[in-house]
C-alpha positions as CSV (number, residue, x, y, z in Angstrom):
1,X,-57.9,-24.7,-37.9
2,X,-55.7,-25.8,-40.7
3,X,-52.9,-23.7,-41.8
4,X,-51.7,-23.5,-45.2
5,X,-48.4,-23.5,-46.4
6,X,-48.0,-20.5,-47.4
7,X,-48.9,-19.0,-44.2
8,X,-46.2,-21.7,-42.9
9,X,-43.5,-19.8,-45.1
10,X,-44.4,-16.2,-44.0
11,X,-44.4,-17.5,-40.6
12,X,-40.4,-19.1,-41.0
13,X,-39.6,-15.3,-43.0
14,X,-41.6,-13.4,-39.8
15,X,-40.0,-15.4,-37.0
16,X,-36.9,-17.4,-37.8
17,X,-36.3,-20.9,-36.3
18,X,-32.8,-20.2,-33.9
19,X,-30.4,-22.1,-34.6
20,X,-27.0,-22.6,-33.1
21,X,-23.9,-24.0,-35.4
22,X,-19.9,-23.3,-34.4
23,X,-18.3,-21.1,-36.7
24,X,-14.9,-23.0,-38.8
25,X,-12.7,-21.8,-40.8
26,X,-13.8,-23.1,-43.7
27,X,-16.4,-21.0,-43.5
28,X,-14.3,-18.0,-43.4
29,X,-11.7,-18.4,-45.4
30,X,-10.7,-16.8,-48.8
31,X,-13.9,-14.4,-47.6
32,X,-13.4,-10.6,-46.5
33,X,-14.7,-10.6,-43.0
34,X,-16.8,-7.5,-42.3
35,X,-16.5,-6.3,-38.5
36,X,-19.5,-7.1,-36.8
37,X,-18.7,-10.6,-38.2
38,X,-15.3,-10.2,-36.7
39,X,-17.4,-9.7,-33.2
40,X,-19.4,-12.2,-33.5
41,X,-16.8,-14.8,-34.4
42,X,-15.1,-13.6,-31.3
43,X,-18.1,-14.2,-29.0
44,X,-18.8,-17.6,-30.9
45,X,-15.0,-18.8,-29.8
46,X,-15.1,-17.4,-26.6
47,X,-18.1,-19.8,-25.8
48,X,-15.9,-22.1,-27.2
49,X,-13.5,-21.5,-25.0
50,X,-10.8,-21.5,-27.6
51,X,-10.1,-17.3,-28.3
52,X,-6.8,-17.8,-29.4
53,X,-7.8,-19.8,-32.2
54,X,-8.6,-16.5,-33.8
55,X,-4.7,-16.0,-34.2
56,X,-4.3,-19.1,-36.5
57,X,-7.1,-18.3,-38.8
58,X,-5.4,-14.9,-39.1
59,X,-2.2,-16.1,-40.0
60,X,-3.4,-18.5,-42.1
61,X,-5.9,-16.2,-44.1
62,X,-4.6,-13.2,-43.6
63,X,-6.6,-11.3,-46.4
64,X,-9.9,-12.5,-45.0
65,X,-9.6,-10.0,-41.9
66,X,-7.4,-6.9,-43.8
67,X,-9.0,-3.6,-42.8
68,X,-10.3,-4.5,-39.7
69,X,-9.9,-3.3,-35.9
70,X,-9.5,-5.8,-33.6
71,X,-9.1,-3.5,-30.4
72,X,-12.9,-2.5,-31.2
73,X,-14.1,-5.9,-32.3
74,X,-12.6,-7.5,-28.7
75,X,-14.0,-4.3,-26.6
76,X,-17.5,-4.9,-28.0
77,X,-17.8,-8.7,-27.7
78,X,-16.4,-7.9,-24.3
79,X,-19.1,-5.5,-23.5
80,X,-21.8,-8.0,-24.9
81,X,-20.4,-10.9,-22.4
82,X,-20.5,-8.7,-19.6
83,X,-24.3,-7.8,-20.3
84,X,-24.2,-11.6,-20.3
85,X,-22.5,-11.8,-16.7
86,X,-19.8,-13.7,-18.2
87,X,-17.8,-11.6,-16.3
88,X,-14.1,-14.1,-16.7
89,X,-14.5,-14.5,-20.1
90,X,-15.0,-10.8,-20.8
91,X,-12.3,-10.1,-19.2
92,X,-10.0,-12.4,-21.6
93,X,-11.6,-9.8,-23.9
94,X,-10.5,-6.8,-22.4
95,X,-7.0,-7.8,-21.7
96,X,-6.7,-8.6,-26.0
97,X,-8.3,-5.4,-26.8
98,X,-5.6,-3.8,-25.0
99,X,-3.2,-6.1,-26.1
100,X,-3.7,-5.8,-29.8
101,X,-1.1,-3.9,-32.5
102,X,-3.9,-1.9,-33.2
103,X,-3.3,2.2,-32.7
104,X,-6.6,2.9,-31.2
105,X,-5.3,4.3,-28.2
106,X,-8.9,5.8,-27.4
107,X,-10.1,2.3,-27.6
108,X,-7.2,0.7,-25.8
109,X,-7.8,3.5,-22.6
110,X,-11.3,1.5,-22.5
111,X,-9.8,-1.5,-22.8
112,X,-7.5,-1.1,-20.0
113,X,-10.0,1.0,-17.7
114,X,-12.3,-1.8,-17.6
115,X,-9.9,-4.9,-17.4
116,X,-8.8,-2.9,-14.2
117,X,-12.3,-2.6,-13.1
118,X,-13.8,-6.2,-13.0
119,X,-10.6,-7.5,-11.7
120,X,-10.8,-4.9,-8.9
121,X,-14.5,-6.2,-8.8
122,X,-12.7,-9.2,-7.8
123,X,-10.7,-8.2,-5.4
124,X,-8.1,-9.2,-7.4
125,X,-5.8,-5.4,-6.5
126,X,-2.2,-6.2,-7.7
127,X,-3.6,-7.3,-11.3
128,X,-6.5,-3.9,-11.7
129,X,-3.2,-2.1,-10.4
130,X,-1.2,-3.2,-13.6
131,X,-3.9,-2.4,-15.4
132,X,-5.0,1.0,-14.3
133,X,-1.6,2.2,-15.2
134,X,-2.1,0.9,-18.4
135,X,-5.1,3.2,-18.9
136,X,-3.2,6.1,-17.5
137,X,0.0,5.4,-20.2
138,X,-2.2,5.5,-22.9
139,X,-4.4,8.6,-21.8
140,X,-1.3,10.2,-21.6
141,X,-1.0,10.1,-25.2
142,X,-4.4,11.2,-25.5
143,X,-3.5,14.7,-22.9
144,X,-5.6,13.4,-20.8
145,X,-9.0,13.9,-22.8
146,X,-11.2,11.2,-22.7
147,X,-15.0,10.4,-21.6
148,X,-13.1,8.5,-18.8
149,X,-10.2,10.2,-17.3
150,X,-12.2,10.9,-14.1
151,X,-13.1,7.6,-13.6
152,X,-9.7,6.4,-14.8
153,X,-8.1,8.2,-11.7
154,X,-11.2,7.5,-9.5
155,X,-10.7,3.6,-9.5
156,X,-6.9,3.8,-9.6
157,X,-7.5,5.8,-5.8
158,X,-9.9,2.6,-5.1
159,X,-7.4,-0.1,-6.2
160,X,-4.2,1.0,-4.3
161,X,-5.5,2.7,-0.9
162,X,-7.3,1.0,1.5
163,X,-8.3,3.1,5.2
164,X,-9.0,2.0,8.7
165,X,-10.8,4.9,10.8
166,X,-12.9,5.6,13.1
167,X,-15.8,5.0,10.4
168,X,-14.3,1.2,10.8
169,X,-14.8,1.3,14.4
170,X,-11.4,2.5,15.3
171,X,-11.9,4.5,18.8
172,X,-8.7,7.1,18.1
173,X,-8.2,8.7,14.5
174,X,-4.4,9.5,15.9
175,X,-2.1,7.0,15.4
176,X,1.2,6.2,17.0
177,X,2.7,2.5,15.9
178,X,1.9,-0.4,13.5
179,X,2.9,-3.6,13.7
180,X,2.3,-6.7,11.8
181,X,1.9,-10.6,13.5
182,X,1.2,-13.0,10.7
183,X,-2.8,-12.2,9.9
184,X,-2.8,-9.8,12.2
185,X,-2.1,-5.9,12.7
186,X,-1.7,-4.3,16.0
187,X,-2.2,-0.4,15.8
188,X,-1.1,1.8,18.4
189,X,-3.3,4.9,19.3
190,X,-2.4,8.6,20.9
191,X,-5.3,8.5,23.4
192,X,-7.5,5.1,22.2
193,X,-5.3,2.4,23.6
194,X,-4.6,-0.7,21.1
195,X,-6.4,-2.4,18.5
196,X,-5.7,-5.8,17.0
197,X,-7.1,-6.3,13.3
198,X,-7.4,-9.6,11.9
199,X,-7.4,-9.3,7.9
200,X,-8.6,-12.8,7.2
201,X,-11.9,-12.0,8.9
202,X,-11.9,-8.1,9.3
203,X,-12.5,-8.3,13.4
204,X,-11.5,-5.6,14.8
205,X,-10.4,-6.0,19.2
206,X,-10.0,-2.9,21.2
207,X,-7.8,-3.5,24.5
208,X,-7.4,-0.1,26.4
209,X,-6.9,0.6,30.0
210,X,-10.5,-0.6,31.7
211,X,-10.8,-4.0,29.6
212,X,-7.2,-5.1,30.1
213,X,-4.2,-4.3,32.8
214,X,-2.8,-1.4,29.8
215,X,-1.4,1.2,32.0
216,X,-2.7,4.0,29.8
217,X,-4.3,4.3,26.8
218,X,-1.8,6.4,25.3
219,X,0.1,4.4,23.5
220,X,3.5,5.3,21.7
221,X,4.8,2.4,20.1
222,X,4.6,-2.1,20.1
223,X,7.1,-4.6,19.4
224,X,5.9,-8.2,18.6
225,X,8.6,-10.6,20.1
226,X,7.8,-14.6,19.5
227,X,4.2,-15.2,22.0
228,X,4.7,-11.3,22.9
229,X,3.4,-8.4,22.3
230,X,5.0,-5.6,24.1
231,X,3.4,-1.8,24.6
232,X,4.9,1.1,25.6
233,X,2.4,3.7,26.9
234,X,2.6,6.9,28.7
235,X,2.5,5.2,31.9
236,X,4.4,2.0,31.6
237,X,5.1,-0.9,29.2
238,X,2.6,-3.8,29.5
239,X,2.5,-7.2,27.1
240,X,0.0,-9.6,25.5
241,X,0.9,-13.3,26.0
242,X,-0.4,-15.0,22.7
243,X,0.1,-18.3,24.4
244,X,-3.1,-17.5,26.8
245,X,-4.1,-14.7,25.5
246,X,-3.8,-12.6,28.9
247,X,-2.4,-9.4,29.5
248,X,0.5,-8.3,31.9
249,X,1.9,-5.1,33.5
250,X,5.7,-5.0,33.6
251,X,6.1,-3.5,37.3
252,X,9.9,-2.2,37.1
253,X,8.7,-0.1,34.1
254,X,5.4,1.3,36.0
255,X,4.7,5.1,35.9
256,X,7.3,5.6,33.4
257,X,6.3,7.8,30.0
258,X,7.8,5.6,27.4
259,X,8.3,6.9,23.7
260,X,9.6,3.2,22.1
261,X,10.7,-0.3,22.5
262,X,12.5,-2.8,20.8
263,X,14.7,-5.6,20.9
264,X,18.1,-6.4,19.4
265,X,18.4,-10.1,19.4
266,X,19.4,-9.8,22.6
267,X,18.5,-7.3,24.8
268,X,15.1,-5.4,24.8
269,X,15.1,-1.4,25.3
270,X,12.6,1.2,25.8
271,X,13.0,4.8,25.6
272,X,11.8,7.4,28.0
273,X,10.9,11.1,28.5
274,X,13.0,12.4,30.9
275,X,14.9,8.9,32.3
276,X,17.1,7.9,29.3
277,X,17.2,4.4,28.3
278,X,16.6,1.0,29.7
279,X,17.5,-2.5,29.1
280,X,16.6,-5.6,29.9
281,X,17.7,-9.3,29.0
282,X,14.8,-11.2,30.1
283,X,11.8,-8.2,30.1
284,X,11.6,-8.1,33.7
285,X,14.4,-7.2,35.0
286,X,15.7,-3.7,34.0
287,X,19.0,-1.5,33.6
288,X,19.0,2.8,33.4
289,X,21.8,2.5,31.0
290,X,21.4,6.2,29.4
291,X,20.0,8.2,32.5
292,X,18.1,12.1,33.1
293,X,17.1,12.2,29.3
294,X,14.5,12.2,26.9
295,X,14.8,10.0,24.3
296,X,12.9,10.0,21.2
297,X,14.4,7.0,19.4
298,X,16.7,4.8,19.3
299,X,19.3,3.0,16.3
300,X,20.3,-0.7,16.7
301,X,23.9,-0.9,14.6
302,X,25.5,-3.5,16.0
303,X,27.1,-2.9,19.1
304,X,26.2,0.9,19.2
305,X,23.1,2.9,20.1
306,X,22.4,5.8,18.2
307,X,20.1,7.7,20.6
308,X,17.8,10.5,19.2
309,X,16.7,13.2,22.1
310,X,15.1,16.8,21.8
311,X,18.0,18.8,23.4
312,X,21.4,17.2,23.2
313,X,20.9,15.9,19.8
314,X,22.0,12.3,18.8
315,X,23.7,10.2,21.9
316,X,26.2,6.9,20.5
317,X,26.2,4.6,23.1
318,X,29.1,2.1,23.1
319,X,31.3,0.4,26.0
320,X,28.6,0.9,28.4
321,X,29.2,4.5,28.1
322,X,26.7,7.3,26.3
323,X,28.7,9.6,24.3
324,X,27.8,13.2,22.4
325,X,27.4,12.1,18.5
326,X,25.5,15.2,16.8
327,X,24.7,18.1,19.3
328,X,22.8,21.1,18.6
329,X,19.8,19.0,16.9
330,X,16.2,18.3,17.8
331,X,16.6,14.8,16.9
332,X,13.2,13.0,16.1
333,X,13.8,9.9,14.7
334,X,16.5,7.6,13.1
335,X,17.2,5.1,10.3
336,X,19.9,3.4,8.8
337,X,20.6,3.5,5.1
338,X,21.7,1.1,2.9
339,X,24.8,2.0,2.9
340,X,26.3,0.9,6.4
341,X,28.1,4.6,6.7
342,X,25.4,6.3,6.4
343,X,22.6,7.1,8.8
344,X,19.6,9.5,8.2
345,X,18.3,11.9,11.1
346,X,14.9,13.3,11.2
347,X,14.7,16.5,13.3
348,X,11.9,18.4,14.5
349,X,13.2,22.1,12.9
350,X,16.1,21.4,11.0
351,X,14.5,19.3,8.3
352,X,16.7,15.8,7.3
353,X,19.7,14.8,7.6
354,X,22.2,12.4,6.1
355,X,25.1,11.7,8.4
356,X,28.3,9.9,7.8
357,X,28.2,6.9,11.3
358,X,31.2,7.1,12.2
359,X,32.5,10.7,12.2
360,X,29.0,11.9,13.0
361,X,29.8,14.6,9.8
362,X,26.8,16.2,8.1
363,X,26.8,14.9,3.8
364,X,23.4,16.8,3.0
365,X,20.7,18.4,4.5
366,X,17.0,18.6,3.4
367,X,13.9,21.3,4.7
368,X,11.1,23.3,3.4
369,X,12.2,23.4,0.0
370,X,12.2,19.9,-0.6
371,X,9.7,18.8,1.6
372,X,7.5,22.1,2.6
373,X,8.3,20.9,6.4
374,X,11.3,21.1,8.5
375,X,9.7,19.1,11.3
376,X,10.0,15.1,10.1
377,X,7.8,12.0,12.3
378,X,8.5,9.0,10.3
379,X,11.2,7.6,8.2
380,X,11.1,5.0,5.6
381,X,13.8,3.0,3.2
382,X,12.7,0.8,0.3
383,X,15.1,0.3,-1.6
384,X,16.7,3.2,-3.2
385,X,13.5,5.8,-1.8
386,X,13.6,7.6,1.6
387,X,10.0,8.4,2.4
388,X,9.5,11.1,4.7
389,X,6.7,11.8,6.8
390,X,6.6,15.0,8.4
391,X,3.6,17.6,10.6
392,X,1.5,19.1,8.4
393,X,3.2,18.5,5.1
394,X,2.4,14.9,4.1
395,X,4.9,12.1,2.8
396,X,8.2,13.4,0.7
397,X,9.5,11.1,-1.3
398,X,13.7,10.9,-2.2
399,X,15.1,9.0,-5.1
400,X,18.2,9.1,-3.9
401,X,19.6,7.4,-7.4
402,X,17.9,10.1,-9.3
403,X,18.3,13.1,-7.0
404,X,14.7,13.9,-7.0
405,X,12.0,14.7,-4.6
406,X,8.1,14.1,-5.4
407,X,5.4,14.8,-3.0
408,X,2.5,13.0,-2.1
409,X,0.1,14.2,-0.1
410,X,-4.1,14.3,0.0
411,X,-4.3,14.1,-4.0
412,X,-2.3,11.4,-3.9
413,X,-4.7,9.6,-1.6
414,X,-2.9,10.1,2.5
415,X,-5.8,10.4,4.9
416,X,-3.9,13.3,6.7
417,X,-0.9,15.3,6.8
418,X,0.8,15.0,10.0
419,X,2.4,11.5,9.2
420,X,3.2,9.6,13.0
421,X,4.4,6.5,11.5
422,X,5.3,4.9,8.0
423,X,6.1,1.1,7.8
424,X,6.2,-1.6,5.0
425,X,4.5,-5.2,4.8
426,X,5.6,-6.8,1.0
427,X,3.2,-4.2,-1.4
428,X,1.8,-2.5,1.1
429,X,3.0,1.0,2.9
430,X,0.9,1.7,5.6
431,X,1.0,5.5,7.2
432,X,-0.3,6.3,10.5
433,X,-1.7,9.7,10.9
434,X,-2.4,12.2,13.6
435,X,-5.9,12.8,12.6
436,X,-7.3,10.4,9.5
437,X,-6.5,7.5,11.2
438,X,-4.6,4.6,8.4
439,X,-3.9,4.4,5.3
440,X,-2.7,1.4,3.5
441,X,-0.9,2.0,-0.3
442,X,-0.1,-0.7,-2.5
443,X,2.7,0.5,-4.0
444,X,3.3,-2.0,-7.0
C-alpha cells in the first residue's frame, strides 16, 4: 500500500520523530526563560554531568532567568530523576534546591527532608543527619506546619538511633557493661551472660555459663586489656584470650560477687560486694587491699582510689591505706571532670553531686528537680555535657557552660528508662538499659 504524502505529514504532526540535542547557551540567552524550561534545562545538564554550569549562564544572562524559582525548578527535576532511579544525581538536586537564595522555605523543608532521606537510603547516617536538621530549622520557621513534619521527625528517629534487643537475638534485654575492641562490641548482660557483636558483618556470639568456663551469667561489668577480655560476674571474674580464642576462670577471684574491673596502667582491680577491693599486677595473683565492703565503683586519679560503696559513702585510698572521703552517701558511681579538682558522684537517693577532690567539699548538688530522679546508674562527660542516667527517669543532660538541664527520654528515642550504662565510641553514645536492651545515638 502506498502512502501519500500527506498522510506522511499528519503522521510527523500525530507522532513526532524524538530527538535528542544538548541545550547551549546560545540558545538561551537574551530569551526570558519560562520555568518548566528552567526544569528541563536542569535535567538536560544534569545528564550532562555539568549542573553547575547553570551558574555561569546566570551570571552571564542574568535577565533571561529573572522571576524564576530555582528551589522549585531543582526539587522537581529532582523528583523526575528519582522516578528515573537516578538516585546520585537527584540528590545533587536536592542539596541545590535547599541550597538556593530562594525564600521558599516550604520548598526548601522538602528539599532537605528528602536529601536526608536517600542519603539515609544509603546508609550514608552522618550526612542524612546534617540534613534532617536542616529540614527541622526551616520547619521551624514554618511552626511546625507542613504536609511532612511527621515524617520529618520520623526519619530523624531512624537516622541517629540504632537498637540491639532481644528482637536481634540478644538473650537478656538488661544490660550491665559495654565495651568496644576494634570491630567489635562486647555487651554485658544482668542474667544472659556476654555477647560479642561484630559490626562489619552483624554476627552476633553468645558465651554464657554452659558454652564457655563464665562462672555466672550475671555479668556486671568487662574490661578489654591488649589479647584480653576480662568479666566480672556474680560469681567470679573469668577472661577471653583473643590470641586462641579460649576462655579462662581466674581461680583466686572464684565465688566472689564482683560489681567492676579495671586496670590503671599498672595494676588491675575489681570491686566486690561485701569484700572491698582487689589488686592484682599480673591477673593472677591477687591483693584485698580495701577489705569487709561493698564497693560499687571505683576512680583511677593517679595515685588515689576514689571508692564508691552503699553505706560509708566515698573511700580515698592512698599510701596503702583506705581513708573516709564523703560519708553519709549512697554512693553509685564516679567520674572525673574536666577539671582535675573536681569529681562528680552519682548516689542512689541523694541525686548528683559535684565535689571539690581534694577537700572532699560539696560545690552543688542536683535531684528530682533537675533530673525527676534522685537515684543516678551511669555517668557520662563529653566535653562540656554531663549526661546522667538514672532508674526510671531516663538520661539528664547538663550543660554545665550554660547552666542548663534538658531531658531526654522515650520521645527522644532511649529504649528504656532505667539507664545501667552510658559510654561513647567517636559519634556514637550508646546506653545500656535495664529492660530495652541498647540503644546507640549518633550524636552529631
Amino acid at each position: 500500500m502506498r502512502i501519500r504524502p500527506i498522510m506522511l505529514l499528519l503522521l510527523f504532526f500525530i507522532f513526532p520523530t524524538i530527538s535528542y540535542s544538548a541545550v547551549t547557551f546560545e540558545q538561551i540567552k537574551n530569551r526570558q526563560i519560562v520555568q518548566f524550561e528552567l526544569t528541563d534545562m536542569m535535567l538536560d545538564l544534569s545528564a550532562q554531568k555539568n549542573i553547575d554550569l547553570l551558574a555561569t549562564w546566570v551570571e552571564l544572562s542574568p535577565k533571561s532567568f529573572r522571576k524564576l524559582n530555582f528551589s522549585k525548578a531543582y526539587l522537581d527535576a529532582a523528583d523526575r530523576l528519582i522516578r528515573r532511579n537516578l538516585t546520585n544525581q537527584a540528590l545533587i538536586l536536592y542539596i541545590k534546591s535547599y541550597q538556593s537564595i530562594d525564600k521558599e522555605t516550604s520548598i526548601k523543608v522538602e528539599a532537605a527532608y528528602r536529601a536526608a532521606f536517600f542519603l539515609y537510603t544509603q546508609k550514608k547516617r552522618s550526612e542524612a543527619l546534617f540534613y534532617i536538621n536542616r529540614a527541622i530549622e526551616e520547619l521551624i520557621k514554618l511552626k511546625g506546619e507542613h504536609v511532612l513534619s511527621e515524617d520529618i521527625f520520623y526519619l530523624k528517629r531512624r537516622i541517629v538511633w540504632r537498637y540491639l534487643s532481644r528482637l536481634d537475638a540478644l538473650p537478656d534485654n538488661a544490660i550491665s557493661a559495654i565495651e568496644f575492641d576494634g570491630d567489635d562490641v562486647w555487651i554485658g548482660m544482668w542474667s544472659g551472660g556476654v555477647s560479642r557483636f561484630s559490626r562489619s558483618t552483624s554476627r552476633l556470639d553468645i558465651f554464657n555459663a554452659r558454652n564457655t568456663k563464665l562462672p555466672s551469667n550475671y555479668v556486671r561489668d568487662i574490661l578489654v586489656q591488649k589479647d584480653k577480655v576480662w568479666i566480672a560476674t556474680h560469681e567470679g571474674l573469668a577472661y577471653y584470650n583473643k590470641t586462641d580464642s579460649k576462655w579462662y576462670n581466674v581461680e583466686a577471684m572464684k565465688n566472689y560477687k564482683l560489681k567492676t574491673v579495671s586496670h590503671d596502667g599498672t595494676y588491675f582491680y575489681v570491686s566486690t560486694l561485701y569484700k572491698g577491693v582487689f589488686r592484682s599486677k599480673d591477673g593472677k595473683t591477687w591483693e584485698n587491699i580495701v577489705p569487709s565492703h561493698s564497693v560499687l565503683d571505683i576512680l583511677h586519679v593517679g595515685n588515689e582510689l576514689f571508692i564508691a560503696t552503699p553505706e560509708r559513702g566515698v573511700l580515698v585510698y592512698r599510701g596503702q591505706k583506705a581513708e573516709s572521703f564523703l560519708p553519709n552517701i549512697s554512693a553509685k558511681t564516679i567520674i572525673r571532670d574536666s577539671d582535675p579538682d573536681i569529681i562528680w558522684i552519682g548516689t542512689y537517693g541523694q541525686g548528683l553531686l559535684k565535689v571539690h577532690k581534694d577537700s572532699g567539699k560539696i560545690l552543688e548538688e542536683y535531684g528530682t528537680k533537675e533530673m525527676r530522679s534522685d537515684y543516678i546508674e551511669s555517668l557520662l562527660l563529653i566535653d562540656d555535657q554531663l549526661w546522667v542516667g538514672t532508674l526510671n527517669s531516663g538520661v539528664s543532660i547538663y550543660d554545665m557552660k550554660k547552666k542548663k538541664w534538658t531531658a531526654f527520654g522515650l520521645s527522644e528515642g532511649l529504649p528504656g528508662l532505667d539507664i545501667t550504662t552510658i559510654t561513647r565510641e567517636n559519634q556514637h553514645i550508646w546506653f545500656g538499659t535495664l529492660a530495652g536492651g541498647l540503644g546507640i545515638y549518633l550524636s552529631q
